[in-house]
C-alpha positions in Angstrom: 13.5 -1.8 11.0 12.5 -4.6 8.3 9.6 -6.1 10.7 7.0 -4.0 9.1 8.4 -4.7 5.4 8.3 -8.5 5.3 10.9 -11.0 5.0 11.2 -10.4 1.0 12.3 -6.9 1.4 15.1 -7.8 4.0 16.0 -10.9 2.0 16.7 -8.6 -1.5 18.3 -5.5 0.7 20.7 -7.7 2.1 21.6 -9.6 -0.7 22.8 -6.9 -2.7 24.2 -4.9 -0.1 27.8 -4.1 -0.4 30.2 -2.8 2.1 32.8 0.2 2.1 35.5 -2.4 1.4 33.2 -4.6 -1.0 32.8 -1.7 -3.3 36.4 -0.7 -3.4 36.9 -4.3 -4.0 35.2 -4.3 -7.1 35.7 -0.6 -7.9 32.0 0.4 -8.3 30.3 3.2 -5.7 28.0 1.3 -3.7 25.0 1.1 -4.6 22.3 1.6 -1.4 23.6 2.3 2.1 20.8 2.4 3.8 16.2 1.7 3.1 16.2 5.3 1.5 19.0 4.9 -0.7 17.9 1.3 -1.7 14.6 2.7 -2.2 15.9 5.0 -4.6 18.5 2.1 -6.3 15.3 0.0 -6.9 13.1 2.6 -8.5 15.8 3.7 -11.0 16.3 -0.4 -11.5 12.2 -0.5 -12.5 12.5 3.0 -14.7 15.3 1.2 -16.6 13.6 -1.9 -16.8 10.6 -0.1 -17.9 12.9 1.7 -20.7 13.8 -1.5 -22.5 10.6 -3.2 -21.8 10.2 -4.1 -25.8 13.9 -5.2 -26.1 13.2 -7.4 -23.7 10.3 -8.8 -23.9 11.6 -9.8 -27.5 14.9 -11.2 -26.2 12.6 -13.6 -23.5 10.6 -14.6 -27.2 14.3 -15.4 -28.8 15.4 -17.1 -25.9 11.7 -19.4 -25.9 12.3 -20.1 -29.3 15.9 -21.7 -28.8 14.4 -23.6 -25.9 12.0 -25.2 -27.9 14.0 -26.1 -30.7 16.4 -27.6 -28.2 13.6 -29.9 -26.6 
């Protein structure tokens, strides 16, 4: 089923993937269980993302800043 959506996407869903037992593990509800569900856990991933866009665009400048002082 990943043939048609590139090495990338299969790399990223697998990665993140939890199991039944993985979840329980770490007491969290799992998070995708299947391409619709990841679908859906990666758009609300990009709305949030999109929500603090500022924040963190500011925090990347903060973090520059302490890099260069350090060099």
């Amino acid at each position: 089923m990943f043939a048609s959506l590139g090495e990338d996407v299969y790399d990223d869903y697998w990665m993140y993937y939890l199991t039944t037992d993985m979840a329980k593990a770490l007491e969290i509800p799992r998070p995708y269980t299947n391409l619709k569900t990841y679908l859906d856990y990666k758009q609300r991933g990009i709305t949030i993302l999109k929500e603090h866009r500022e924040e963190i665009e500011k925090l990347n400048e903060e973090d520059e800043n302490i890099e260069n002082v350090e060099e």
